[in-house]
N, C-alpha and C positions, 0 to 999 in steps of 0.2 A: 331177349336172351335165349329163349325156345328155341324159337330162327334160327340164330348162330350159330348158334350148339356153345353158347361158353355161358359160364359163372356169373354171379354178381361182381366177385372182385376186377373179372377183366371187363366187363360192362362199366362199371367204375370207371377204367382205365380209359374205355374209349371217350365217357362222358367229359371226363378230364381234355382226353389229347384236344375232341374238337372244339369244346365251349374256348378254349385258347384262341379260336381261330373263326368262330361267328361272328358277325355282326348284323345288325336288325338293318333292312333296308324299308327305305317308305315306298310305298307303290309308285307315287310320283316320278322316282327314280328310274321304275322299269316300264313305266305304262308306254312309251311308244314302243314297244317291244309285244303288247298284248296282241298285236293282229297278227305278225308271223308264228306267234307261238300257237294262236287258236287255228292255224290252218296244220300243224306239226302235229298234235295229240289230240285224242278223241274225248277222254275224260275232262272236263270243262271245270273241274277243281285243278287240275293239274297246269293247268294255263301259267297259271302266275310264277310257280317252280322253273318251266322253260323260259318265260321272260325272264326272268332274273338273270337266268344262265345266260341268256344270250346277251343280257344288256354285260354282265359281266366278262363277257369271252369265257365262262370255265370251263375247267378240262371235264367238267361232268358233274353227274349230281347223284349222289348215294340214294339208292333206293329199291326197296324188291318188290315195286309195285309192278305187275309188266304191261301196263299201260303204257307206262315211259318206254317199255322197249320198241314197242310198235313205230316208235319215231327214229328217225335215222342220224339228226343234225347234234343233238346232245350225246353224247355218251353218257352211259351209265352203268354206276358201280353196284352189285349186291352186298349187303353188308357182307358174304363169304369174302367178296374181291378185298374190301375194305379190314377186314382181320388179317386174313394176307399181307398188303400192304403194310401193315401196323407191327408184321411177325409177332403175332400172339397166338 
């Protein structure tokens, strides 16, 4: 919430919009995706994050870590772009 610069009520609100729209994947799912993703990003926690995304095709992946920016193939939201988005 610091980050953002909003409240708990709209922190609430985000928590709500996305859990509507999670789902748990098993690694299984993404591991042949784990070699292109460790040549994409330097931080080697962040691997499994780009595999997903790419086994998925998604338009991107929320995060203000800037690790992720370093890499070119995923797009990535800050949670600022993400409130935006949400017009809150």
């Amino acid at each position: 919430m610091t980050k953002a610069n909003i409240d708990e009520k709209e922190f609430d609100l985000l928590l709500v919009l996305f859990f509507e729209k999670i789902a748990l994947v098993a690694k299984e799912e993404y591991s042949s995706f784990m070699k292109e993703a460790n040549s994409l990003i330097l931080d080697k926690s962040d691997i499994p994050f780009i595999a997903l995304a790419l086994k998925a095709r998604a338009d991107g992946i929320w995060s203000d870590d800037s690790d992720f920016l370093k890499q070119n193939k995923i797009k990535i939201y800050t949670t600022k772009e993400m409130i935006d988005f949400c017009n809150l």
